[in-house]
Every structure is written in structure tokens, then in C-alpha cells.
SEKE-813289 format. One record per atom (N, C-alpha, C): residue in one letter; atom name; x, y, z. Coordinates in pm, whole numbers. Atoms other than C-alpha are relative to their C-alpha. Example, Ala and Ser with C-alpha at 12.3 -4.5 7.8 and 13.67 -1.06 7.14 Angstrom:
r A, a N, u 89, v -119, w 0
r A, a CA, u 1230, v -450, w 780
r A, a C, u 90, v 120, w 0
r S, a N, u -82, v -119, w -6
r S, a CA, u 1367, v -106, w 714
r S, a C, u -77, v 109, w 73
This chain:
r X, a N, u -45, v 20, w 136
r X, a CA, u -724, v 964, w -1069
r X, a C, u 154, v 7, w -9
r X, a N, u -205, v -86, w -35
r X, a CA, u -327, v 1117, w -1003
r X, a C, u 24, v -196, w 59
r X, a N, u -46, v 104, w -19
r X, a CA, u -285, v 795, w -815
r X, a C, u -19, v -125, w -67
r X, a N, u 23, v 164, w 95
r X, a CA, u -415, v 525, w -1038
r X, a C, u 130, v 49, w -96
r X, a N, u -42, v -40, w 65
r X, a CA, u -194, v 712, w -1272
r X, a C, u 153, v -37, w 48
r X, a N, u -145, v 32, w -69
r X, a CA, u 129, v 668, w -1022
r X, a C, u 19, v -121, w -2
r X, a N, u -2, v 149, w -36
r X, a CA, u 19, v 309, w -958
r X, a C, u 54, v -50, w -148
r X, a N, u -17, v 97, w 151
r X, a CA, u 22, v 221, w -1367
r X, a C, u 165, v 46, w -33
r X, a N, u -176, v -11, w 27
r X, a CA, u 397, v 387, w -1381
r X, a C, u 53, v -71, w 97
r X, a N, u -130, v 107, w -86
r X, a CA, u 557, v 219, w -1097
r X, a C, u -30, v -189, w -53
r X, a N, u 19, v 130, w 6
r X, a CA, u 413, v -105, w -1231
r X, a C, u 41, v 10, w -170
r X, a N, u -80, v -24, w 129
r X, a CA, u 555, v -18, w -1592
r X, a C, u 155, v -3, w 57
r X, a N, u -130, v 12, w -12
r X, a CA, u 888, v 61, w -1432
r X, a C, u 62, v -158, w 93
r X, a N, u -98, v 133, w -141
r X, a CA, u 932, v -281, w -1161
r X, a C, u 12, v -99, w -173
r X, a N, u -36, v 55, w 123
r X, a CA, u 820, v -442, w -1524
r X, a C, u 112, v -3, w -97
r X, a N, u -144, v -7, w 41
r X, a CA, u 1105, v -326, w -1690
r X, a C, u 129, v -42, w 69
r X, a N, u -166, v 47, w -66
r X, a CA, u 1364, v -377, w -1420
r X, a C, u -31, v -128, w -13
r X, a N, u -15, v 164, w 19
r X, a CA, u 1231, v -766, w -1445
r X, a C, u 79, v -35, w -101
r X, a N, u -46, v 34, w 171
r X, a CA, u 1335, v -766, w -1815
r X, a C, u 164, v 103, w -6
r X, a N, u -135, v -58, w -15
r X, a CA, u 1650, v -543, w -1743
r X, a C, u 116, v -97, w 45
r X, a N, u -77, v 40, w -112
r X, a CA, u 1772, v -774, w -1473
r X, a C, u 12, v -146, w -10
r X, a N, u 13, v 156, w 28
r X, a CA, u 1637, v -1114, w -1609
r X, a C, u -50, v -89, w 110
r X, a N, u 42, v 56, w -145
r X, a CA, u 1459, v -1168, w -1257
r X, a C, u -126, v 5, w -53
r X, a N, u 161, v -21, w 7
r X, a CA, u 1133, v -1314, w -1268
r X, a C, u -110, v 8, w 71
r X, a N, u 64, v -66, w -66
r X, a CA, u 991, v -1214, w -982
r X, a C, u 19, v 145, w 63
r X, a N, u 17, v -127, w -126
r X, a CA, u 888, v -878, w -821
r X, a C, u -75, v 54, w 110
r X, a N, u 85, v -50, w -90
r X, a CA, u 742, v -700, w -537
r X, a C, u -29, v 119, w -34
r X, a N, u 24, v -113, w -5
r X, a CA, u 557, v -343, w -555
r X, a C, u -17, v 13, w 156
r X, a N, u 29, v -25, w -140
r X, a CA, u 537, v -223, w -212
r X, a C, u -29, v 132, w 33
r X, a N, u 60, v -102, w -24
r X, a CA, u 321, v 57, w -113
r X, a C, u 1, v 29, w 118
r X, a N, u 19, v -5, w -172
r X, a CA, u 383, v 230, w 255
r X, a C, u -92, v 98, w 29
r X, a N, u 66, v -115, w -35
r X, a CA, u 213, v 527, w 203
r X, a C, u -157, v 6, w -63
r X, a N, u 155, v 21, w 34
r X, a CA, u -182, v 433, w 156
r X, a C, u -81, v -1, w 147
r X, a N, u 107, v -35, w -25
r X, a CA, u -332, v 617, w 421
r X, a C, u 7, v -153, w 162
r X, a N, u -56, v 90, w -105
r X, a CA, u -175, v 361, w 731
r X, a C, u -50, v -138, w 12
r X, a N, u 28, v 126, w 84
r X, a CA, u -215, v 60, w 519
r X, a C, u 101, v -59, w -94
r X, a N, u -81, v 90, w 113
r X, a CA, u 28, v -190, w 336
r X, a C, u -65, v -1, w -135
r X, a N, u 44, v 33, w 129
r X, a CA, u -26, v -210, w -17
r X, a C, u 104, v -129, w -33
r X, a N, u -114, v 111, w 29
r X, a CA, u 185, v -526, w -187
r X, a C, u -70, v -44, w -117
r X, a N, u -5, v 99, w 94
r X, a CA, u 209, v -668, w -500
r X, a C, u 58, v -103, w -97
r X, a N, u -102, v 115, w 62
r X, a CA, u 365, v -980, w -657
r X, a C, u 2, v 6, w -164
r X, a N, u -23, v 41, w 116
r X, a CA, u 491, v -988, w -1024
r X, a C, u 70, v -68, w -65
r X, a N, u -117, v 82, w 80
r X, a CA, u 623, v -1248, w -1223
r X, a C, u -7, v 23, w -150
r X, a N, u 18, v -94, w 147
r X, a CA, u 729, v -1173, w -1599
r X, a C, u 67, v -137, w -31
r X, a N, u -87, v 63, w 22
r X, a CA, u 828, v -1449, w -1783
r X, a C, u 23, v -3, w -151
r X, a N, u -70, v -26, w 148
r X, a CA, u 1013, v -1494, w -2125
r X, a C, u -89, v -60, w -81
């Protein structure tokens, strides 16, 4: 539960830096899942 919880804030905050920065793509990148890549692509657009 703690981690779904981490996952929905870092994907609130890359969201914001899109709209901060005016970039419309991002990456989430997860290293620490247990000796597994996590990755995810976001695009935000206006």
C-alpha cells in the first residue's frame, strides 16, 4: 500500500515538472523494484 502511495506522488510531481518546464515528454524511472527496471513514459499536453 506505502508504495502505490510513493508511485501516485512521484507521478504527481514528474507531472508538474512537465507543466513547470513546458516539456511534453517524461520518463519515471524506477531502479529499486526488487532487481527489476521499472519505466514509464509521460506525455502531458496543453
Amino acid at each position: 500500500m506505502k508504495q502505490e502511495l510513493l508511485y501516485k506522488d512521484e507521478v504527481y510531481q514528474i507531472i508538474n515538472y512537465l507543466k513547470a518546464t513546458g516539456m511534453e515528454v517524461g520518463l519515471l524511472i524506477n531502479f529499486g523494484s526488487k532487481g527489476k527496471l521499472e519505466w514509464k513514459r509521460y506525455v502531458f499536453s496543453k
